[in-house]
C-alpha positions as CSV (number, residue, x, y, z in Angstrom):
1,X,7.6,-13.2,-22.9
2,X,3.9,-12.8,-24.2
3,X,1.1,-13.9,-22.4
4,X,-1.9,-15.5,-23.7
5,X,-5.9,-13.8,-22.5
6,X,-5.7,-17.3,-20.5
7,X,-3.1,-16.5,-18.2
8,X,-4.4,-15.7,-15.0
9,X,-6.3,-19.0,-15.6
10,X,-3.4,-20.8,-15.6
11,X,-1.9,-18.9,-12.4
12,X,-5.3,-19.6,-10.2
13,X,-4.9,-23.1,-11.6
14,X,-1.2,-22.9,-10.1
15,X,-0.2,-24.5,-13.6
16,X,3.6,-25.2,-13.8
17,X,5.0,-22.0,-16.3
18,X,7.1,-22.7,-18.8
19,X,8.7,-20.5,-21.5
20,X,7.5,-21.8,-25.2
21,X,8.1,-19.9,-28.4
22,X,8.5,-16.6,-27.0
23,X,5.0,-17.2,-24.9
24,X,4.7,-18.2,-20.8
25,X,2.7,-21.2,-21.3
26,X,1.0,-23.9,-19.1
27,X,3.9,-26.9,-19.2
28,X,1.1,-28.9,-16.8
29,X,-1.4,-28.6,-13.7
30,X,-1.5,-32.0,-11.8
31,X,1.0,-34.0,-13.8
32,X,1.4,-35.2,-17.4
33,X,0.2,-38.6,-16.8
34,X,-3.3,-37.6,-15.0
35,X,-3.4,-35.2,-17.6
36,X,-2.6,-37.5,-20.5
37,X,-5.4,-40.3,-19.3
38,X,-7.9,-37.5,-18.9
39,X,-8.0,-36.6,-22.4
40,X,-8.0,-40.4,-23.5
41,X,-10.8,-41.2,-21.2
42,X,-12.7,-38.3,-20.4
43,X,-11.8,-34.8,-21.1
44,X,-9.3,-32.1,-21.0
45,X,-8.9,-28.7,-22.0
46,X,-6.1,-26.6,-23.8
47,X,-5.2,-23.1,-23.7
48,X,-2.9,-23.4,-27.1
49,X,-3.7,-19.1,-27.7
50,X,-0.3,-18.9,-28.8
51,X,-0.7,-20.5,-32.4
52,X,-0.9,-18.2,-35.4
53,X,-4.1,-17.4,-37.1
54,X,-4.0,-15.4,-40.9
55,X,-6.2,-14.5,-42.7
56,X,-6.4,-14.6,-46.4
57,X,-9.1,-12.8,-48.7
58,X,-9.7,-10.9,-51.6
59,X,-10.6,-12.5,-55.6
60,X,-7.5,-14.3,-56.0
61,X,-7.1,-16.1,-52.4
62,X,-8.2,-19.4,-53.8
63,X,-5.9,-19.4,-56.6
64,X,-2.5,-18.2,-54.4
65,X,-3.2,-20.8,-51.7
66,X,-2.9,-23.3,-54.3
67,X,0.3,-22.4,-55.5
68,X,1.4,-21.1,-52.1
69,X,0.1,-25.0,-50.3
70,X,0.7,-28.3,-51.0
71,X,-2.9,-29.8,-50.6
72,X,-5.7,-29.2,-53.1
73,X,-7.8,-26.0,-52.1
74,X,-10.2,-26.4,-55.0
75,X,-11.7,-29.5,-53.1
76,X,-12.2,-27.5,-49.5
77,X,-15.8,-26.7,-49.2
78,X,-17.6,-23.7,-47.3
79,X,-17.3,-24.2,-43.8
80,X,-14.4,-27.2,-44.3
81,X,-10.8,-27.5,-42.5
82,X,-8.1,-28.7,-44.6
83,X,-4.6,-30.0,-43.1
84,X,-1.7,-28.9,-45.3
85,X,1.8,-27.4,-45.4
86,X,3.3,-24.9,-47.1
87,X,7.1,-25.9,-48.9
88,X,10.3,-24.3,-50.3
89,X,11.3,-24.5,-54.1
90,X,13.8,-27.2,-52.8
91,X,10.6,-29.5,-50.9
92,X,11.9,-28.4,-47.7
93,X,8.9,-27.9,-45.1
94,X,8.4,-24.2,-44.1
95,X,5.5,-25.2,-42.1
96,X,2.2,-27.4,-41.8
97,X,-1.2,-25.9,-40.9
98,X,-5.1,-26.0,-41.0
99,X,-6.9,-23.8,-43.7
100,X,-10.4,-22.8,-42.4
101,X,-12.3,-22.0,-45.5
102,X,-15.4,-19.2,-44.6
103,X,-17.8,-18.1,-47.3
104,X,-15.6,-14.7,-47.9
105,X,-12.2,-15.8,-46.7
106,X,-9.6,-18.1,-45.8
107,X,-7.6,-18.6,-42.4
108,X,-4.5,-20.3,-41.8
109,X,-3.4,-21.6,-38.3
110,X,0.2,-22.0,-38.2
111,X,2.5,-22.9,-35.6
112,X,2.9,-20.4,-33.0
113,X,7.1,-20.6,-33.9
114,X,6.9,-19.9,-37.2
115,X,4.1,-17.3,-37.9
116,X,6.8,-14.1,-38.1
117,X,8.6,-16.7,-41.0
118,X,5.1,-17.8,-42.5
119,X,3.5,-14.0,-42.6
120,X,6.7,-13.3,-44.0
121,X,6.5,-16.2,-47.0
122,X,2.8,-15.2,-47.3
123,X,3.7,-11.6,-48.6
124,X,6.6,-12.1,-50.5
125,X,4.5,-14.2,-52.9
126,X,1.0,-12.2,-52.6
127,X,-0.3,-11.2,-56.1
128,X,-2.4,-7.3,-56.2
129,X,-5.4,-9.3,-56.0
130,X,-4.9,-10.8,-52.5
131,X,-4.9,-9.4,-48.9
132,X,-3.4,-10.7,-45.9
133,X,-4.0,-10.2,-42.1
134,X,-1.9,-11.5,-39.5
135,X,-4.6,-11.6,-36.7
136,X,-2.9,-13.8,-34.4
137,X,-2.3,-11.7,-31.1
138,X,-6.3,-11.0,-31.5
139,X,-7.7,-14.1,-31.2
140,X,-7.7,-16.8,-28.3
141,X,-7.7,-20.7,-29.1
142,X,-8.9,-23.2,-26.8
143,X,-8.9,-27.3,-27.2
144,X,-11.1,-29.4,-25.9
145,X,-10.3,-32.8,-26.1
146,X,-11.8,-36.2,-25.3
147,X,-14.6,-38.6,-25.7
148,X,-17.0,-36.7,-23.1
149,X,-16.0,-33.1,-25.2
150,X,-19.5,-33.5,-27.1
151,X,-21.2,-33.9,-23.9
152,X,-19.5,-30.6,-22.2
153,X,-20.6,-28.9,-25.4
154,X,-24.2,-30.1,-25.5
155,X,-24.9,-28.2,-22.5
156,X,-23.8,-24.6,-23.2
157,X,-23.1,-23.9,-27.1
158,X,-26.2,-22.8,-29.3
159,X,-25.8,-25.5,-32.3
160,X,-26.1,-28.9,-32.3
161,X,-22.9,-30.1,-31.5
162,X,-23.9,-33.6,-32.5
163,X,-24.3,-32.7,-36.0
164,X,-20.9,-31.4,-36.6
165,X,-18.6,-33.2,-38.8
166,X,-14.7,-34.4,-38.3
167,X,-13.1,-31.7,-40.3
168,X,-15.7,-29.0,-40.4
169,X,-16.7,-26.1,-38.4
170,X,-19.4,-23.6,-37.7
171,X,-19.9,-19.9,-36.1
172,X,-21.7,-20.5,-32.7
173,X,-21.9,-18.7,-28.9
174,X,-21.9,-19.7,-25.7
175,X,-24.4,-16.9,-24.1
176,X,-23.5,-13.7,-25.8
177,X,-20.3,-15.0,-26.8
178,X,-19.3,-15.8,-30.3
179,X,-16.3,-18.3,-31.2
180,X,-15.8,-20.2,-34.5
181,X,-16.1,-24.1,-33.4
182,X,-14.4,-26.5,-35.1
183,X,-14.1,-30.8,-35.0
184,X,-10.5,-30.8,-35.1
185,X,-7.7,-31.4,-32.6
186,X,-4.1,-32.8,-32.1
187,X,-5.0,-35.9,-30.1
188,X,-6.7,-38.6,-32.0
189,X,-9.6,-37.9,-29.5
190,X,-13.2,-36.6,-30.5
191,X,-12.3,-32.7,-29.7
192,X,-13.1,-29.3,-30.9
193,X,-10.9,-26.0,-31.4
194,X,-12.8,-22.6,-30.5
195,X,-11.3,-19.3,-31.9
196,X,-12.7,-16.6,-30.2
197,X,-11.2,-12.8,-29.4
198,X,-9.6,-12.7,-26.5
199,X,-12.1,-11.1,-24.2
200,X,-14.8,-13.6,-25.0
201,X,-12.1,-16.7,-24.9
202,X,-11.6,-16.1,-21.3
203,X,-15.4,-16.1,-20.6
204,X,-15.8,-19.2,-23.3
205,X,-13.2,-20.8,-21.1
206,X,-15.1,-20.4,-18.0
207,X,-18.2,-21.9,-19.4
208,X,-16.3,-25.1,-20.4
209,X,-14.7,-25.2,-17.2
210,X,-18.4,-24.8,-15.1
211,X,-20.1,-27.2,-17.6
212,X,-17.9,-29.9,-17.2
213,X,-16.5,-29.2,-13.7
214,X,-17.0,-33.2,-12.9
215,X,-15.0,-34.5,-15.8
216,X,-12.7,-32.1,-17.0
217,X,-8.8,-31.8,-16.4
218,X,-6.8,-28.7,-17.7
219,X,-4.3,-29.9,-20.0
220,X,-0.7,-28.1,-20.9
221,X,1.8,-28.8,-23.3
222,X,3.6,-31.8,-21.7
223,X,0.1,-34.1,-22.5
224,X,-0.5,-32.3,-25.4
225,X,2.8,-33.8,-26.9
226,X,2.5,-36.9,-25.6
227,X,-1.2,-37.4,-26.8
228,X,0.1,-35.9,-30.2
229,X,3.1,-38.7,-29.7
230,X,1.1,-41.7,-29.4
231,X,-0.9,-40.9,-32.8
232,X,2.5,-40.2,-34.8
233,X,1.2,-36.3,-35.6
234,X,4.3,-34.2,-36.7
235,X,5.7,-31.6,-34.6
236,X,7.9,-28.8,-36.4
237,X,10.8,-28.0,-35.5
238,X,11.3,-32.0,-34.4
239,X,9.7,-34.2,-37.0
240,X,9.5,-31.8,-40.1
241,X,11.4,-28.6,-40.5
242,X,13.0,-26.9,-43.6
243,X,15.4,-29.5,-44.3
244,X,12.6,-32.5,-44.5
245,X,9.8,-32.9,-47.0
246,X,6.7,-33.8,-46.4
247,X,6.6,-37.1,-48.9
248,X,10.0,-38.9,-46.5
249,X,7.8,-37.4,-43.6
250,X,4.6,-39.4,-44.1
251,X,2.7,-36.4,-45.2
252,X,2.3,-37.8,-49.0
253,X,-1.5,-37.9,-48.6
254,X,-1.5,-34.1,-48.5
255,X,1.4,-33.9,-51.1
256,X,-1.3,-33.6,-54.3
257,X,1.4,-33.4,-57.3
258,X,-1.6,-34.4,-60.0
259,X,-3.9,-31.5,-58.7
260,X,-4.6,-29.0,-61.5
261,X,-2.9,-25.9,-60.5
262,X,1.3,-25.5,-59.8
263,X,2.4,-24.8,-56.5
264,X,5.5,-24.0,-55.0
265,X,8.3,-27.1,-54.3
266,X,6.2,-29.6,-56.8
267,X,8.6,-30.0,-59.4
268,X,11.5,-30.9,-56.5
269,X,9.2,-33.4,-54.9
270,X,8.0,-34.7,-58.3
271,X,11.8,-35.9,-58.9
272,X,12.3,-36.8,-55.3
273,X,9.4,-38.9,-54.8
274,X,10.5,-42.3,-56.0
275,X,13.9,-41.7,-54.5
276,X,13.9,-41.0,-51.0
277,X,16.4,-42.8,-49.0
278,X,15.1,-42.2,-45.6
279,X,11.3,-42.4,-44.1
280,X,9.8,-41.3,-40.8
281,X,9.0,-44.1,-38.7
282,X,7.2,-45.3,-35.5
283,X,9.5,-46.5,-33.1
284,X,8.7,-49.0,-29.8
285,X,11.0,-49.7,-27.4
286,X,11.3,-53.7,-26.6
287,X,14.2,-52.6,-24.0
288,X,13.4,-50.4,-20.8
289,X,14.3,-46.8,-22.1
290,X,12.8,-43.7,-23.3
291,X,13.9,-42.4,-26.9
292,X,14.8,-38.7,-26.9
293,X,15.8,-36.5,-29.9
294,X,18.6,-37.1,-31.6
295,X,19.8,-40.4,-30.0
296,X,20.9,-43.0,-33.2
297,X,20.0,-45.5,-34.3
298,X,21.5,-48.3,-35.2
299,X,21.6,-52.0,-36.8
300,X,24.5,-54.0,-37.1
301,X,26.7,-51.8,-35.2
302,X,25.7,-49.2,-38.5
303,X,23.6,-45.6,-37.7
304,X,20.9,-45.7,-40.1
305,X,18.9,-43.1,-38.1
306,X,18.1,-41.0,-35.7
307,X,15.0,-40.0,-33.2
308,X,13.3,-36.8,-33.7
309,X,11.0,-36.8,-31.2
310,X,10.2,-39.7,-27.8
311,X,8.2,-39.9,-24.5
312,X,7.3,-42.6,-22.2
313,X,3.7,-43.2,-23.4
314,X,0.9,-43.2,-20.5
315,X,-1.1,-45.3,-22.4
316,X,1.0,-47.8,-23.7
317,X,3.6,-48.0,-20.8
318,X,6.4,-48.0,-23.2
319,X,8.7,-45.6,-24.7
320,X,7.8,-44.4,-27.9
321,X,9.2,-42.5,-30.6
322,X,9.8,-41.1,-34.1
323,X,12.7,-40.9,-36.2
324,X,13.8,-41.1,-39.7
325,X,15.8,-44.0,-40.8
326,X,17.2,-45.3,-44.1
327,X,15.0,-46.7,-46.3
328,X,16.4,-50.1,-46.3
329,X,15.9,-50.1,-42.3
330,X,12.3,-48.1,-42.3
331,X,9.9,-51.7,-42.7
332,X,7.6,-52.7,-40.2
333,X,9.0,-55.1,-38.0
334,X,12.7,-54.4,-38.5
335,X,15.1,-54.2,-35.1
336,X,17.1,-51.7,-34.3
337,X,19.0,-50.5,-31.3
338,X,18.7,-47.0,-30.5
339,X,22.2,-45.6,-28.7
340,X,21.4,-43.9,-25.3
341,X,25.0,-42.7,-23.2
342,X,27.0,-45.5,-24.9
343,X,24.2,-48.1,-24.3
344,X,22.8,-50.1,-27.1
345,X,19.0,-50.8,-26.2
346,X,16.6,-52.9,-28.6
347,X,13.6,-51.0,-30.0
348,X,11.6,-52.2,-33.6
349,X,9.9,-50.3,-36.2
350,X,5.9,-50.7,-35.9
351,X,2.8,-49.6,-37.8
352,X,1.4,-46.2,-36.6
353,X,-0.4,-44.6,-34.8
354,X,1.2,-46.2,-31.3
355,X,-2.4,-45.6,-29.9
356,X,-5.3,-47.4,-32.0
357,X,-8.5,-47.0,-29.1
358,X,-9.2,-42.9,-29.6
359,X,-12.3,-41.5,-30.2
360,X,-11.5,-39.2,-32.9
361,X,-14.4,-39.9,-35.1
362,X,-16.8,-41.0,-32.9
């Protein structure tokens, strides 16, 4: 298994191992829950290192991105993230990621799972004009979530931190050490994402850690997904995949079929998109029970769905979960009973996110 420049971190932390995408990766430290709160209501901090980073340059980057993504690339500006996905000819999802968009060149962060497929895709459609790097076992990514993030920050980095806008990023250090900082983040908390290499990500690390020693929890992957959860953010592999497109997924908004420019899977979801039959949906239990992937869903007796992903929420104190469901079934409001080991417990259909109090653009 690989193992990210954070590692012994996680080991003095005596973090609970688990094995994630061919990396050993922090499952949790004290528990999910303390974890969970943490980031909702102070701060907590991620070692997600294992996620892909690619970079794209050279004179025709702009133009293959927008054929290669499904989002409009001619509206990023210097120094702005963008949140898109990248689709087969038949709409199917090969994966969703953040474009960074630098003065000289583009990078993509892709899911850690999927970065051998997505280099992969990436060069078989790369024109002459076009290079690309797969830098991803070079560079460290830390998270740091949570309304009192900006406050850790303010005390070590060398820009203002107050200044920096939800969905944009700069090239700053703590001490000597450079990182690429950026307001983005997979909780629906105020948070930044720092790439750094991954000598100066273990020092960054430590800095964070020191700075905000009195109100900051590490974080793993267990919180992570139920933070991600509560605010109905997809997950590949469980809400989107190759067989879903992003328009039944709830990812229309990035789904530009009027930009300018062509792009790969447009004409399929052009004649697919008013006539879906099934729709990603927020679902809350009303009966005690935790939804898990790929329990049914029923109404009347009838399967009209199934879960793709489900936690007990901290916050809420309910189980919570996604799943797509016919479109007949998928409005606000509607019962349905979700089979768990024969069982038929009662659960509705609600308006997302689950979570409505984050901080995300505070």
């Amino acid at each position: 298994m690989n193992k990210t420049p954070l590692y012994e971190k996680h080991i003095e932390l005596n973090a609970k191992l688990v094995d994630f995408a061919d990396y050993t990766m922090p499952i949790q430290y004290s528990g999910i829950t303390k974890e969970h709160l943490a980031v909702r209501e102070s701060a907590g901090i991620f070692d997600v290192s294992h996620m892909g980073e690619i970079i794209i340059s050279g004179n025709g980057a702009e133009e293959f991105l927008e054929y290669i993504t499904i989002n409009d690339i001619s509206s990023l500006e210097p120094w702005q993230v963008q949140y898109s996905a990248m689709c087969f000819e038949d709409g199917g999802i090969v994966d969703d990621l953040l474009i960074y968009k630098y003065p000289d060149y583009f990078m993509l962060v892709v899911n850690c799972s999927n970065t051998a497929k997505d280099f992969d895709w990436l060069m078989a459609h790369k024109p002459k004009d076009v290079n690309i790097i797969d830098l991803s076992q070079k560079i460290g990514l830390i998270a740091l979530q949570g309304p009192k993030s900006r406050e850790i920050l303010n005390q070590i980095i060398d820009i203002d931190i107050n200044k920096l806008k939800f969905y944009r990023f700069e090239i700053a250090n703590f001490d000597i050490f450079p990182c690429t900082v950026s307001r983005t983040g997979y909780t629906g908390e105020l948070g930044y994402e720092i790439y750094a290499d991954n000598e100066n990500i273990v020092h960054i690390w430590d800095f964070i850690m020191t700075a905000g020693s009195d109100i900051i929890q590490p974080a793993g992957l267990g919180c992570r997904d139920t933070l991600r959860l509560e605010m109905k953010y997809t997950l590949y592999g469980n809400d989107i995949d190759d067989n879903t497109n992003p328009i039944e997924a709830g990812l229309g908004w990035i789904t530009k079929l009027n930009k300018k420019n062509n792009f790969i899977g447009k004409d399929t979801l052009e004649k697919i998109n008013n006539s879906l039959d099934q729709f990603l949906v927020c679902i809350k239990m009303v009966d005690r029970g935790i939804p898990r992937k790929d329990y049914e869903l029923l109404c009347n007796g009838e399967i009209v769905g199934k879960i793709t992903s489900g936690t007990q929420s901290p916050t809420l104190n309910s189980g919570i979960g996604l799943g797509y469901v016919q479109k007949i079934y998928s409005k606000i409001g509607t019962e349905l009973e979700m089979l768990v080991r024969g069982k038929k417990l009662k659960c509705k259909i609600v308006k997302p996110p689950f979570y409505r109090k984050g901080s995300l653009k505070n």
